[in-house]
Biopython code that builds the backbone (N, CA, C, O; Angstrom):
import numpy as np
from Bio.PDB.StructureBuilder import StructureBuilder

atoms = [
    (1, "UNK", "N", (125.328, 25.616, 202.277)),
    (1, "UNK", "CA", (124.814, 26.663, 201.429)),
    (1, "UNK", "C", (125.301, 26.444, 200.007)),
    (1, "UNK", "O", (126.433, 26.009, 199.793)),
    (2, "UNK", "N", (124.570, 26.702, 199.174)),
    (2, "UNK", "CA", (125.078, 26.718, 197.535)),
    (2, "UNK", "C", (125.722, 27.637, 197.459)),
    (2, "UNK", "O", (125.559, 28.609, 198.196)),
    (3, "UNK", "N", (126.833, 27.552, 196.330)),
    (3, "UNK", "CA", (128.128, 28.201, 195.887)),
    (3, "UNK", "C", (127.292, 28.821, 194.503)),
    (3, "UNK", "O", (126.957, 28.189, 193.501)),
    (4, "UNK", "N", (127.068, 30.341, 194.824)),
    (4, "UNK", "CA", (126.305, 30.832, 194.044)),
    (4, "UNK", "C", (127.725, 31.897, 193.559)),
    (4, "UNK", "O", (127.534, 33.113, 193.541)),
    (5, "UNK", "N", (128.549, 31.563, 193.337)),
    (5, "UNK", "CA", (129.708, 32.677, 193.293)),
    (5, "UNK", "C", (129.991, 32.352, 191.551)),
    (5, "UNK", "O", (130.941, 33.015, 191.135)),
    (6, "UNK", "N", (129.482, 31.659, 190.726)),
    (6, "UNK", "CA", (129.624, 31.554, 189.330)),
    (6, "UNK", "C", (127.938, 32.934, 188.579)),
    (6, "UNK", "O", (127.642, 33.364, 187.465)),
    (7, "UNK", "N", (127.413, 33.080, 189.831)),
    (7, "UNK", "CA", (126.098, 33.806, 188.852)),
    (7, "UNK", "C", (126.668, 35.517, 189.261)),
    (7, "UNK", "O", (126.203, 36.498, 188.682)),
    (8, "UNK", "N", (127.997, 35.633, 190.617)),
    (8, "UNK", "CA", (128.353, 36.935, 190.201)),
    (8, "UNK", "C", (129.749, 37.178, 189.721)),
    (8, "UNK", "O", (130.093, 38.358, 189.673)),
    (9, "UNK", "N", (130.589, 36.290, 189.368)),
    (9, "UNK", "CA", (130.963, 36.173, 188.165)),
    (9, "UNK", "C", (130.425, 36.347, 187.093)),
    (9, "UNK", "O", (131.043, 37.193, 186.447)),
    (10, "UNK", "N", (129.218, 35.800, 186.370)),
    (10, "UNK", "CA", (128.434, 36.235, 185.406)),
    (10, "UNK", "C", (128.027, 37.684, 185.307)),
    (10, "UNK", "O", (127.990, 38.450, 184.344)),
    (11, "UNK", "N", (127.729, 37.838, 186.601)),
    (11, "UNK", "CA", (126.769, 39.501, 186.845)),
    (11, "UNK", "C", (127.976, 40.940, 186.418)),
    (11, "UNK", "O", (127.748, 42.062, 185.966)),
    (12, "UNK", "N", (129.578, 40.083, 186.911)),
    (12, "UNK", "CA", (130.367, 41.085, 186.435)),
    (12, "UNK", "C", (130.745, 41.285, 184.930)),
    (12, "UNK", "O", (130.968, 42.385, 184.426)),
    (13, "UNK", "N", (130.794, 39.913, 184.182)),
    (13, "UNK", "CA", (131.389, 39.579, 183.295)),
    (13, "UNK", "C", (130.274, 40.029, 182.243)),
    (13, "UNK", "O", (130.686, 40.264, 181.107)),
    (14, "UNK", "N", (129.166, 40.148, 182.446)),
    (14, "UNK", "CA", (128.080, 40.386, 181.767)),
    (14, "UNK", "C", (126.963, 41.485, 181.512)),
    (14, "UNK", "O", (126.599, 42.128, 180.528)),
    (15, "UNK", "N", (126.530, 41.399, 183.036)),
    (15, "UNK", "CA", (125.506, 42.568, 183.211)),
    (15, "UNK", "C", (126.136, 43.612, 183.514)),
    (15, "UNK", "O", (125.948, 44.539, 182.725)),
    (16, "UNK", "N", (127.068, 43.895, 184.674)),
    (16, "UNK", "CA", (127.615, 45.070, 184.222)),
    (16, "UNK", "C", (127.542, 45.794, 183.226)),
    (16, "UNK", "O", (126.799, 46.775, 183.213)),
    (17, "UNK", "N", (128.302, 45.445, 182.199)),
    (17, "UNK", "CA", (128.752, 46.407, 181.261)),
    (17, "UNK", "C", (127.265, 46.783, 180.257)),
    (17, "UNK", "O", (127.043, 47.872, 179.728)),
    (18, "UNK", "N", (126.465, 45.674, 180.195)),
    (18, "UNK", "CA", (125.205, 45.707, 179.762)),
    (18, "UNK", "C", (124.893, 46.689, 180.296)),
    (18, "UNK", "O", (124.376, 47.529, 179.561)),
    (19, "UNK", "N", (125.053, 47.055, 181.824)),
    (19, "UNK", "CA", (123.811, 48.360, 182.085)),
    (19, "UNK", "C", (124.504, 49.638, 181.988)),
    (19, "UNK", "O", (123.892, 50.703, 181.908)),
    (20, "UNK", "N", (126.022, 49.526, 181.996)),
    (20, "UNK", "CA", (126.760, 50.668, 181.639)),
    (20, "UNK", "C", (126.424, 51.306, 180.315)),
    (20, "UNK", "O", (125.889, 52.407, 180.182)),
    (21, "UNK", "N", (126.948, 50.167, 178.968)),
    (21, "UNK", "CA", (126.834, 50.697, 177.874)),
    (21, "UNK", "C", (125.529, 51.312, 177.699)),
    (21, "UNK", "O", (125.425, 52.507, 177.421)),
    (22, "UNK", "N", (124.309, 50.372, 177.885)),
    (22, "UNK", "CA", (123.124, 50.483, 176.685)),
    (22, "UNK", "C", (122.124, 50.371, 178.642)),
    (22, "UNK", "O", (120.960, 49.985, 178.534)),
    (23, "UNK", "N", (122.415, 50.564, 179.568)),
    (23, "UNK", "CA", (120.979, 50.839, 180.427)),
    (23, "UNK", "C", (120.098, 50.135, 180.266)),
    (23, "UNK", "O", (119.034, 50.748, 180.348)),
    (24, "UNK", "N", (119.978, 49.017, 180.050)),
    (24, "UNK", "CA", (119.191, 48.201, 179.665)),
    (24, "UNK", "C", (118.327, 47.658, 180.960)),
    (24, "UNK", "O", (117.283, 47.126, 180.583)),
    (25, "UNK", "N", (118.428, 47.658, 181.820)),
    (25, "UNK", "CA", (118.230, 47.116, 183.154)),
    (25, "UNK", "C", (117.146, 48.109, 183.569)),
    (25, "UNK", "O", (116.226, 47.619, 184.224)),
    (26, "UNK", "N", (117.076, 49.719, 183.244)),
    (26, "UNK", "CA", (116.528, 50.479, 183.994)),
    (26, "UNK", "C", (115.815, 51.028, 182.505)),
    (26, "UNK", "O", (114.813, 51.730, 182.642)),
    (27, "UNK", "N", (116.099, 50.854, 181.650)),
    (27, "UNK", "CA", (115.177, 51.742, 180.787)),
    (27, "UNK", "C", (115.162, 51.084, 179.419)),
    (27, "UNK", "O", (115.880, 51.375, 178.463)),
    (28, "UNK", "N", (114.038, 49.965, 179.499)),
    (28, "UNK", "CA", (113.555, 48.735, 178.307)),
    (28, "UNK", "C", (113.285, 49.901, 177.003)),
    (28, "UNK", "O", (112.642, 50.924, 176.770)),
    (29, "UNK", "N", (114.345, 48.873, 176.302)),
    (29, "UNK", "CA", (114.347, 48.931, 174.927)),
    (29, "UNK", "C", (112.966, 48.965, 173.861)),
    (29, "UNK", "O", (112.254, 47.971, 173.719)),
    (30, "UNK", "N", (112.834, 49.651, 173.484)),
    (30, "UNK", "CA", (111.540, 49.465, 171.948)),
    (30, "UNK", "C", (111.848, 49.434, 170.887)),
    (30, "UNK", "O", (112.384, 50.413, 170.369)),
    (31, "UNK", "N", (111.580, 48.148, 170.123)),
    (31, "UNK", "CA", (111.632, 48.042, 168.814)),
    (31, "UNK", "C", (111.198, 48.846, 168.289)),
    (31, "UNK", "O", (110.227, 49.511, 168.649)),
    (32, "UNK", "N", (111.856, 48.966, 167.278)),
    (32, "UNK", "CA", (110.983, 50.309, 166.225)),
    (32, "UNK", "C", (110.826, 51.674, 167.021)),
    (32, "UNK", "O", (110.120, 52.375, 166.297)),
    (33, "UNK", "N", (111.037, 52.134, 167.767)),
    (33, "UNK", "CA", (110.939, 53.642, 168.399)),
    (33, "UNK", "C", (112.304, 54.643, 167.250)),
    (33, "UNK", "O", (113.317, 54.524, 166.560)),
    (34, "UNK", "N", (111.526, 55.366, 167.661)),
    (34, "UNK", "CA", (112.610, 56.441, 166.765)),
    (34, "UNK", "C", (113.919, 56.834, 167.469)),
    (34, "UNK", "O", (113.783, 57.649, 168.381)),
    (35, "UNK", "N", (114.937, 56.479, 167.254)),
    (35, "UNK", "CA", (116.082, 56.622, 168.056)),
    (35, "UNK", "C", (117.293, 56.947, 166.923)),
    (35, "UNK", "O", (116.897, 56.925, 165.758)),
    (36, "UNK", "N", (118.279, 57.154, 167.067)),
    (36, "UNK", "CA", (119.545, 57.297, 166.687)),
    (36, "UNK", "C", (120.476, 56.052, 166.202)),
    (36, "UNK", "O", (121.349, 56.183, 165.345)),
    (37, "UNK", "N", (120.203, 54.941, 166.802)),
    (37, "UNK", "CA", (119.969, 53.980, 166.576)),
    (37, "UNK", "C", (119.283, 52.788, 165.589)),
    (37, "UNK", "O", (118.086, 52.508, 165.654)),
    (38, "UNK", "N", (120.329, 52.066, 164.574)),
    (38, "UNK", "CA", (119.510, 51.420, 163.788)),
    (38, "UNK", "C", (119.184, 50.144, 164.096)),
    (38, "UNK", "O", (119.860, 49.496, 164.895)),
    (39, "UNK", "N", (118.059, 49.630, 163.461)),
    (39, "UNK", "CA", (116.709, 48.707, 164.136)),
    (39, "UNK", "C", (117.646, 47.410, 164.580)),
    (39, "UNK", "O", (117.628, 46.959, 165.725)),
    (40, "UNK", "N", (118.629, 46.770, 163.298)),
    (40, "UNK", "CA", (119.376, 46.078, 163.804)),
    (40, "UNK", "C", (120.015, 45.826, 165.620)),
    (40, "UNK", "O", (119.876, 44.841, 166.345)),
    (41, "UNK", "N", (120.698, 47.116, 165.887)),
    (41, "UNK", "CA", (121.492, 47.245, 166.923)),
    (41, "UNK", "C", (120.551, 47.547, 168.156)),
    (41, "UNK", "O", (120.812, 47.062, 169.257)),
    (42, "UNK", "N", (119.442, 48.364, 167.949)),
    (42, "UNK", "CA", (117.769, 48.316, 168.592)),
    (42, "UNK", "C", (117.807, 46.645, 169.319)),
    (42, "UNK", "O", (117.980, 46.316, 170.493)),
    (43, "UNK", "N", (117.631, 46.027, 168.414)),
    (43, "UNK", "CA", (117.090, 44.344, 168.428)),
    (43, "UNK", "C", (118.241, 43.789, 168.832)),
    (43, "UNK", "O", (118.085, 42.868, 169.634)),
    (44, "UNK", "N", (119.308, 44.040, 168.550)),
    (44, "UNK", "CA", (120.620, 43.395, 169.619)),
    (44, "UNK", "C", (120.502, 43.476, 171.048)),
    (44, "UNK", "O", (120.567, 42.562, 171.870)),
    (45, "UNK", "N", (120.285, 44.932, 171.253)),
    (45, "UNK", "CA", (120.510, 45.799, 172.596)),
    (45, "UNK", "C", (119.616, 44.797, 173.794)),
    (45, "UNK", "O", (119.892, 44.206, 174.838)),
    (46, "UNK", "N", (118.049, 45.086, 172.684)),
    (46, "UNK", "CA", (116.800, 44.150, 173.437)),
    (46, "UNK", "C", (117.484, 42.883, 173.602)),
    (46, "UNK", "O", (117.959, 42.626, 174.708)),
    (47, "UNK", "N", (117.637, 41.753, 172.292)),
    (47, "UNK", "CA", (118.134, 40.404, 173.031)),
    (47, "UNK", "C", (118.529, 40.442, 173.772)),
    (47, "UNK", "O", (117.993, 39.999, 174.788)),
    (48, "UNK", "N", (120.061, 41.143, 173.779)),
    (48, "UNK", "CA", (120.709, 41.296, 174.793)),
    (48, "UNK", "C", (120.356, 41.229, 176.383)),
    (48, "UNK", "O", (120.773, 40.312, 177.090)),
    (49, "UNK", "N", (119.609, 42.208, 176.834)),
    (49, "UNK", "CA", (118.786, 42.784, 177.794)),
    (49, "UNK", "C", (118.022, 41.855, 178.265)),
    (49, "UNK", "O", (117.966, 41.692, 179.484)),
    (50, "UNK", "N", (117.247, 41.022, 177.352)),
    (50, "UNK", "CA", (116.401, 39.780, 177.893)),
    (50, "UNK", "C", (117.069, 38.598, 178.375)),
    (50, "UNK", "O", (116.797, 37.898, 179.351)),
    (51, "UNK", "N", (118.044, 38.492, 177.472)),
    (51, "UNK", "CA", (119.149, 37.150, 178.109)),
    (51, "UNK", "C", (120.015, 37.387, 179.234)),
    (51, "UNK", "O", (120.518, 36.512, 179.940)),
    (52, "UNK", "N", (120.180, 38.874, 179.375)),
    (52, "UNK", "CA", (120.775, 39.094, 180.750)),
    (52, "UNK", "C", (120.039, 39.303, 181.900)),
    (52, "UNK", "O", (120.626, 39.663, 182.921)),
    (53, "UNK", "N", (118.273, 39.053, 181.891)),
    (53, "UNK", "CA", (117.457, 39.315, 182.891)),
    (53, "UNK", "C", (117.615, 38.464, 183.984)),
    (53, "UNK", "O", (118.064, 38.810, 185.076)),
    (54, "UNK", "N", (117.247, 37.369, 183.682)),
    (54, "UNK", "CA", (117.686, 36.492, 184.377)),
    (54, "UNK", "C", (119.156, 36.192, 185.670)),
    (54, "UNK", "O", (119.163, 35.981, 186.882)),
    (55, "UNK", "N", (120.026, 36.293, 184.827)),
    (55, "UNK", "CA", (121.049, 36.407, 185.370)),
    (55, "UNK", "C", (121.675, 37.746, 186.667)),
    (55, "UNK", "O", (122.327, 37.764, 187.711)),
    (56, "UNK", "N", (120.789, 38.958, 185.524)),
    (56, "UNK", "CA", (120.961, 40.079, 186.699)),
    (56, "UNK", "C", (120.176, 39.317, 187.824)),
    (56, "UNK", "O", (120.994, 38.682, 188.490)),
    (57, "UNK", "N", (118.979, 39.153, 188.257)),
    (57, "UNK", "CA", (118.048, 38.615, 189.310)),
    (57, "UNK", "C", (118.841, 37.935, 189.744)),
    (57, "UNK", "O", (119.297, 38.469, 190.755)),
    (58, "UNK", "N", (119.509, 36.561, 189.451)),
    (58, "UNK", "CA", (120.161, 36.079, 190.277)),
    (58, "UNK", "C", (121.328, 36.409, 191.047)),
    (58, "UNK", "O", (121.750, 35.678, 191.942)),
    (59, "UNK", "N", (121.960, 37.710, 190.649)),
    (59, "UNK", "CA", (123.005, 38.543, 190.930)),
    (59, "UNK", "C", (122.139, 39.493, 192.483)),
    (59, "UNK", "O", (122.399, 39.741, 193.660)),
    (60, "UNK", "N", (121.249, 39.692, 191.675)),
    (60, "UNK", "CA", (120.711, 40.749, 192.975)),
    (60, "UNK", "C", (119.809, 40.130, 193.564)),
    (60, "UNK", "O", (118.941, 40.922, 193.930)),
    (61, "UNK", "N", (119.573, 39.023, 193.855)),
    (61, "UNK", "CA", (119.510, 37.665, 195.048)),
    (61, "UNK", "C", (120.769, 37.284, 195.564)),
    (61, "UNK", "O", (120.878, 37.242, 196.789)),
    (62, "UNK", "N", (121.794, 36.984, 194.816)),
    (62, "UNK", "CA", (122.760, 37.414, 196.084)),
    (62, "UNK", "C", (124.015, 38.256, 196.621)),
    (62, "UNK", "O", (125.122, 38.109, 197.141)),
    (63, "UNK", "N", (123.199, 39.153, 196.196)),
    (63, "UNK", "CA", (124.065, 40.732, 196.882)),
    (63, "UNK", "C", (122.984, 40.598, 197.639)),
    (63, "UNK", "O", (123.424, 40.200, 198.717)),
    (64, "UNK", "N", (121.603, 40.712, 197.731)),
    (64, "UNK", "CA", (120.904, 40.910, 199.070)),
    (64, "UNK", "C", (121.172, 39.448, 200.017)),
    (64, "UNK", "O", (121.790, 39.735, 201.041)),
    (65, "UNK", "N", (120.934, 38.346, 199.937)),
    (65, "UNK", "CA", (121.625, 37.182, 200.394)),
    (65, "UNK", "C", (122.897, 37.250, 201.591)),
    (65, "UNK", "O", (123.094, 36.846, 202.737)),
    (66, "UNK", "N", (123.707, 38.144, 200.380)),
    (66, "UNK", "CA", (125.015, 38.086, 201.576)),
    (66, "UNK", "C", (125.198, 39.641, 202.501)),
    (66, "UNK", "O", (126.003, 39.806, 203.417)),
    (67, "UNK", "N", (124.145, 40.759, 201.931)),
    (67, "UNK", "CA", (123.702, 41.895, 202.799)),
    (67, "UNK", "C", (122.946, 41.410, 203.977)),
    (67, "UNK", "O", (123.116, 41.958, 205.065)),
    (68, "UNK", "N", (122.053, 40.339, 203.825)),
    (68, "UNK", "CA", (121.265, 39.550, 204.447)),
    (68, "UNK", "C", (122.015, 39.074, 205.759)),
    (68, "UNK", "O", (121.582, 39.349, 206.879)),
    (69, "UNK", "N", (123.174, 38.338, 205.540)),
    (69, "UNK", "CA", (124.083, 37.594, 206.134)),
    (69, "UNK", "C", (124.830, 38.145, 206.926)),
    (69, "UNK", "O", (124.964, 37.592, 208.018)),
    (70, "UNK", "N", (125.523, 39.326, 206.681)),
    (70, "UNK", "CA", (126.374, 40.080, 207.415)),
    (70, "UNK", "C", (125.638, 41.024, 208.537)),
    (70, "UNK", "O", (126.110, 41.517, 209.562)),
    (71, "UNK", "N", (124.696, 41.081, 208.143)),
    (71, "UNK", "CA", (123.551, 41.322, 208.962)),
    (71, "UNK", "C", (123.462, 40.708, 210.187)),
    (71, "UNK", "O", (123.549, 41.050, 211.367)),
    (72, "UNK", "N", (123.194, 39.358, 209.352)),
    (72, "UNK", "CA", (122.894, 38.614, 210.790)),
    (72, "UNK", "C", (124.077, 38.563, 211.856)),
    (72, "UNK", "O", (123.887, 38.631, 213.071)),
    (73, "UNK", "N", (125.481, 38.419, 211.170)),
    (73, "UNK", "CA", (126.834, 38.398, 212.129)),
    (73, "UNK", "C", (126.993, 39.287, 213.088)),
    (73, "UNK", "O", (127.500, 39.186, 214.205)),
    (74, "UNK", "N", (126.182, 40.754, 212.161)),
    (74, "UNK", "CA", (126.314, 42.127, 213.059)),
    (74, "UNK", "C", (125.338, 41.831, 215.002)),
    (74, "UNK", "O", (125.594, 41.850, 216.206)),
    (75, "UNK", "N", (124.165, 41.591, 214.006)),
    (75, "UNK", "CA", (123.182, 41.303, 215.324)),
    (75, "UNK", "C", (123.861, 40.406, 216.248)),
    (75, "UNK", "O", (124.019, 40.858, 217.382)),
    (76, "UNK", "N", (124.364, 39.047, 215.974)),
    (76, "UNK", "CA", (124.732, 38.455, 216.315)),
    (76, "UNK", "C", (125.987, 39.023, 217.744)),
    (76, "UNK", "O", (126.062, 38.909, 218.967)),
    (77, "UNK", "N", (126.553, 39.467, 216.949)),
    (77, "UNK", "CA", (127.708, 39.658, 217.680)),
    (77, "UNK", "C", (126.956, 41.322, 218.628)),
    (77, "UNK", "O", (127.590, 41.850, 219.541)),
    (78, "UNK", "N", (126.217, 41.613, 218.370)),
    (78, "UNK", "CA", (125.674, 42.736, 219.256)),
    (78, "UNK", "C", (125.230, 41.973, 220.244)),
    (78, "UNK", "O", (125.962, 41.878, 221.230)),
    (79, "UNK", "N", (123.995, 41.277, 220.236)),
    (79, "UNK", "CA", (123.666, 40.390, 221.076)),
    (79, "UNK", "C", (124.273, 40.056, 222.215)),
    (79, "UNK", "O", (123.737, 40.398, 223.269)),
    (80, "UNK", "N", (125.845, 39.124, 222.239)),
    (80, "UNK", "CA", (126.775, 38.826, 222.366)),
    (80, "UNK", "C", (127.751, 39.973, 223.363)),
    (80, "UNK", "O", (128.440, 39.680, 224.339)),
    (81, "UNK", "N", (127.586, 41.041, 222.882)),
    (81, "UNK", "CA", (128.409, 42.592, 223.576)),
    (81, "UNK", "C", (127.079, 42.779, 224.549)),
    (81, "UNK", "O", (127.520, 43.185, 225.625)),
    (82, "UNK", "N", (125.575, 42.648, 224.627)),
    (82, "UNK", "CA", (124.702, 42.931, 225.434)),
    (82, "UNK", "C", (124.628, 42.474, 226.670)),
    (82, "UNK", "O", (124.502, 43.056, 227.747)),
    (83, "UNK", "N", (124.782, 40.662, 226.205)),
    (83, "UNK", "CA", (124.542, 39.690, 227.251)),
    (83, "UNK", "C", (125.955, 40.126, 228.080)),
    (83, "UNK", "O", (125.761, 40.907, 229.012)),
    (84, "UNK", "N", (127.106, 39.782, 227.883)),
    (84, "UNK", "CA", (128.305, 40.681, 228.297)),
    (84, "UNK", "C", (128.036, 41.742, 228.994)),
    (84, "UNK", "O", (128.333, 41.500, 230.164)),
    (85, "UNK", "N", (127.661, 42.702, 228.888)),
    (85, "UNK", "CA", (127.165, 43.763, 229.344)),
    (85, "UNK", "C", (126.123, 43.331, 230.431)),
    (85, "UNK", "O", (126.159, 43.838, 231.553)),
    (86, "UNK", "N", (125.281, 42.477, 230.116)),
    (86, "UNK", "CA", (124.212, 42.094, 231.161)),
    (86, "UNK", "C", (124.922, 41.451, 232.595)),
    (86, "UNK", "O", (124.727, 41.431, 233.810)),
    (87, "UNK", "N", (125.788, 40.994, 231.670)),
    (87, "UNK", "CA", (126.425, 39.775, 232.865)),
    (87, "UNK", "C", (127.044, 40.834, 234.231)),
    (87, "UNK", "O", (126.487, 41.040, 235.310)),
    (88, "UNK", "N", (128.564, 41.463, 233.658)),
    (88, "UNK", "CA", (128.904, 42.732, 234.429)),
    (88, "UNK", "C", (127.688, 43.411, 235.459)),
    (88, "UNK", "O", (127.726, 43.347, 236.688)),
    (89, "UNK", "N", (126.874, 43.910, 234.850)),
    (89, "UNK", "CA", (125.673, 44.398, 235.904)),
    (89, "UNK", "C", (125.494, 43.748, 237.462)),
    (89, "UNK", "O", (125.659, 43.949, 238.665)),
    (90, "UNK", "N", (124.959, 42.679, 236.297)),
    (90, "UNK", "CA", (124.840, 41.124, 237.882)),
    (90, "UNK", "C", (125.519, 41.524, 239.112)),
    (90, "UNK", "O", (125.539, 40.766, 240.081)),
]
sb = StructureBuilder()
sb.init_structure("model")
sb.init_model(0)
sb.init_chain("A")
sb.init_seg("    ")
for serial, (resi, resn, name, xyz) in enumerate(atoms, 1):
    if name == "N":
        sb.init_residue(resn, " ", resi, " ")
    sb.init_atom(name, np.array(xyz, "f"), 0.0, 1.0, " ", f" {name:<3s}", serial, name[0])
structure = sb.get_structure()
């Protein structure tokens, strides 16, 4: 399996705080909208947000990946307690 453990490193080191501070993840930025906010820091927020798209996705490919996985151990090992169970019957 690939050692995908440098893209959630990234996801902490990065996107996190991205969606803490400025929400960027859940609620896209508009240039020029009337905000509190000047256009400069507007247009940061956005770069920002776009260069971390990527990276979030690959973050939440594998948090589901390894939700995916533990999954399977669970079944697995249920399986495993069944046939057990089947056997006893016999």
């Amino acid at each position: 399996m690939k050692d995908l453990s440098h893209i959630a490193l990234r996801f902490r080191t990065a996107v996190l705080p991205a969606v803490l501070v400025f929400g960027c993840l859940s609620q896209p930025t508009q240039v020029g909208a009337a905000s509190d906010e000047p256009k400069g820091v507007t247009r940061a927020i956005e770069r920002y947000c776009t260069n971390v798209r990527d990276i979030a996705s690959e973050a939440r490919f594998l948090w589901h990946h390894k939700q995916l996985e533990e999954l399977g151990k669970q079944i697995e090992k249920k399986i495993a307690e069944l046939e057990e169970r089947t056997r006893e019957y016999k």
